[in-house]
C-alpha positions, 0 to 999 in steps of 0.5 A: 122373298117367298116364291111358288113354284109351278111344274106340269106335263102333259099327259099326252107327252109320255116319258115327262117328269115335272121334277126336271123342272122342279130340279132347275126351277129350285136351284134357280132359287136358290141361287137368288137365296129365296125361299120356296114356299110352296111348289105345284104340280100338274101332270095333265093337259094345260088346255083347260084350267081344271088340275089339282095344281093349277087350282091349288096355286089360285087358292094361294093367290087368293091368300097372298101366300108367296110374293113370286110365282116361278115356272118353266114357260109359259105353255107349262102354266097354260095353252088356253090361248092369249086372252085366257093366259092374261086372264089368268096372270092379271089374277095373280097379286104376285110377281110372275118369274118364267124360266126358260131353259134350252139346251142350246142356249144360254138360261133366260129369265123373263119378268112378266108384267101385265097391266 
């Protein structure tokens, strides 16, 4: 399976690093024996949809270069509100695989289906 990797922090939030996400979202991966294809990266506010990285992974969607988009949470890929999230993930033609990591708690996964 070819899989896209998603990382972003806000530049509000200082002392962030997309590459915690990055570390945990490629060993995840890894672990499931699918290859990264392409990773983005955004350190900008997710309020609107204007990033480099953001941009860049559309333009992959459009191309149909990776079967599965792999991100942190939700509000890394965007905090544009409900109705512009699902805008956004009925665009992509692959599958979308969120992982939330708490330190308190055990890692979850979450497959993300939007009809």
């Amino acid at each position: 399976m070819k899989v896209a990797i998603y990382a972003r922090v806000s530049t509000d939030d200082k002392g962030q690093d997309p590459l915690n996400q990055l570390l945990e979202l490629r060993e995840f991966a890894a672990r499931q024996g699918w290859n990264i294809v392409r990773e983005f990266t955004d350190e900008a506010t997710a309020k609107n949809g204007d990033r480099t990285g953001f941009k860049q992974m559309w333009a992959d969607v459009a191309k149909h270069r990776f079967d599965l988009l792999l991100f942190w949470s939700l509000d890394r890929l965007t905090r544009e509100g409900t109705y512009k999230t699902l805008t956004y993930l009925r665009r992509l033609t692959a599958e979308l695989l969120l992982l939330k990591i708490q330190p308190s708690q055990e890692n979850k996964t979450f497959r993300l289906q939007v009809l």
